[in-house]
N, C-alpha and C positions, 0 to 999 in steps of 0.2 A: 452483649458479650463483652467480655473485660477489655480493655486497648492488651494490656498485657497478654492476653493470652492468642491474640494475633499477628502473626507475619505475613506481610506482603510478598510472595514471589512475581516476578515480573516475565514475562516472552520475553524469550532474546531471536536473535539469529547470525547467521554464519561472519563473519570478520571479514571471511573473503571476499564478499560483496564492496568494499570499501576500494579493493585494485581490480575493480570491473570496466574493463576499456569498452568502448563503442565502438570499436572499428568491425566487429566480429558482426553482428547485427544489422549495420551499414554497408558494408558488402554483402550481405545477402538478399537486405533488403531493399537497398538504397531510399533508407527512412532515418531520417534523423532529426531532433528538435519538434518532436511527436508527443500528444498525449496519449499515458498506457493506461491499461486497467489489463492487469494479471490477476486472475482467478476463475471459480466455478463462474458459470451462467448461472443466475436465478432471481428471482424475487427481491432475497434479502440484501444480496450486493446492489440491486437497483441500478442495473447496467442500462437499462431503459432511459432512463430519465436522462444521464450521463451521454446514449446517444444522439438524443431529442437535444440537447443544449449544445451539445456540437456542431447543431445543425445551424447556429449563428457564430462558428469561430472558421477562421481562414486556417487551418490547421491540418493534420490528421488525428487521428484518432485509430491506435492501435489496440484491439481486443486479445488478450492470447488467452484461451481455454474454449473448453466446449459446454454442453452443458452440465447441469445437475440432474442426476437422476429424476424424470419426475417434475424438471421444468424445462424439456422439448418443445414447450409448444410455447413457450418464454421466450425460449431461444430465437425459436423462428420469428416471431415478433421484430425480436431485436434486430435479425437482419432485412428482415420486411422494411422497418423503417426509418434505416441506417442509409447516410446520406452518402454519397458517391466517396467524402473525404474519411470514411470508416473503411477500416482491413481489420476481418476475420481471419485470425493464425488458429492455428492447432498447439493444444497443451504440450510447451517446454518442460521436461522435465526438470526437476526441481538442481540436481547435480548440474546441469550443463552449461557449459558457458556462457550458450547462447542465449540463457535466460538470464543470466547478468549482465551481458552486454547489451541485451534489450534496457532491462533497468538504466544503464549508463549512457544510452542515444535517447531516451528521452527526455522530455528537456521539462515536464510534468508526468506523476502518476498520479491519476484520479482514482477515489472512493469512496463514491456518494451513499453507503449503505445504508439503509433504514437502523441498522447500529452496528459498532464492530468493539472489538477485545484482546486488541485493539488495530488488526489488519495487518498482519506478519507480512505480508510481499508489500504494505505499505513503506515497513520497517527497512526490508531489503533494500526497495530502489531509493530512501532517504540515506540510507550508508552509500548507497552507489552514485548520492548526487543529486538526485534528482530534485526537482522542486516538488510538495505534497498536498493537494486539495481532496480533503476525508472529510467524512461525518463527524456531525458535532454532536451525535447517538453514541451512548457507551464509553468507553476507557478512553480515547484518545488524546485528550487534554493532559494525561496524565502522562505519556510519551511523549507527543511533540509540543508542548507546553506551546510557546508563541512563537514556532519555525514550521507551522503551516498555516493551510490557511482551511478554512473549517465551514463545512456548508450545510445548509438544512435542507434534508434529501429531499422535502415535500415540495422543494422550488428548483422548475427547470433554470429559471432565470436568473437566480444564486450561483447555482451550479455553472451556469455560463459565464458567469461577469466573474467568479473568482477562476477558473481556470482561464478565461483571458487574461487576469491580470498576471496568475503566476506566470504566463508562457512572456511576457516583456520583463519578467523582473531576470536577472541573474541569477547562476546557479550560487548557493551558499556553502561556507563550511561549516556553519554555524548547527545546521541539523545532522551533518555525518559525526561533527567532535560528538556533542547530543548521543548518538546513540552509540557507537563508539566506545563512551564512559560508563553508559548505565544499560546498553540494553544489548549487551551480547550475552550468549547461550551460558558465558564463562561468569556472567554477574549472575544469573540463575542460577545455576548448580554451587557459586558460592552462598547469595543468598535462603536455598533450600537445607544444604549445609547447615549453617547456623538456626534457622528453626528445627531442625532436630536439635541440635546440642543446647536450645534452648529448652526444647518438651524434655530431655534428659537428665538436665543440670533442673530442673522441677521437679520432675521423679524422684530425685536420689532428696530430697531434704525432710 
């Protein structure tokens, strides 16, 4: 296909996530400086492997969702052989605070997925702060460019030694400017924008 006749549109999401306090989350739950993993249960997010590598960090590890249709029995797994320092929550609605204020009390969100495109509640809790250990499957290089840290889901052992290291490093602003500039819902609908007026200003010659 021609370079010309393709435009990249990129995921965004909300801006709000950028003024998400942790106090909200911390009083209810009195959890803080936690690793998260926000989303479905299943297979492809490889929430499995994520709790097996936890099982060598002095940490917690907070889960919020339930599961995927159709991976129940995934699920149970997951809390079968979820170490004492894993908390299973129940799926925060996407509007509520309290699921931003989770993104802002952790101090890591993990997503070790077999691949992603690039993991939009990744996106949120890196506006919100947080430090991000993702798959190095699929688009996300092309998001967080060198302000994460990037694992290969087929190793527990990866997965542990790079979420140990973010939970000592400090939180950055380097990945909230980052998405900030290019990756909110307002640079996509300008971006989509402009590929119409580019298929338009074609037509008309």
């Amino acid at each position: 296909m021609p370079a010309e006749k393709i435009s990249i549109v990129y995921n965004g999401v909300e801006k709000r996530f950028k003024a998400a306090k942790p106090g909200l989350f911390q009083a209810k739950h009195g959890l803080k400086d936690f690793v998260l993993y926000v989303g479905r249960v299943e297979e492809r997010k490889n929430v499995l492997s994520l709790i097996r590598a936890m099982k060598g960090i002095d940490a917690k590890l907070v889960v919020i969702g339930g599961a995927k249709a159709g991976s129940e029995a995934y699920f149970e797994q997951c809390k079968k052989e979820a170490g004492k320092n894993t908390v299973f929550l129940a799926k925060i609605p996407h509007d509520s605070k309290m699921l931003a204020s989770a993104y802002a009390a952790c101090k890591v969100f993990a997503l070790p997925s077999w691949y992603e495109t690039p993991g939009l509640a990744a996106l949120e809790a890196g506006l919100a702060g947080a430090n991000i250990v993702i798959t190095r499957e699929g688009s996300t290089r092309e998001y967080f460019s060198n302000k994460a840290a990037y694992v290969n889901p087929n190793s527990v052992q990866d997965i542990r030694e790079k979420v140990g290291q973010q939970l000592q490093k400090p939180k950055s602003q380097a990945l909230i400017e980052r998405i900030e500039k290019n990756f909110l819902w307002q640079n996509t609908a300008e971006q989509t924008k402009a590929a119409y007026e580019k298929i338009l200003e074609r037509g008309a010659r």
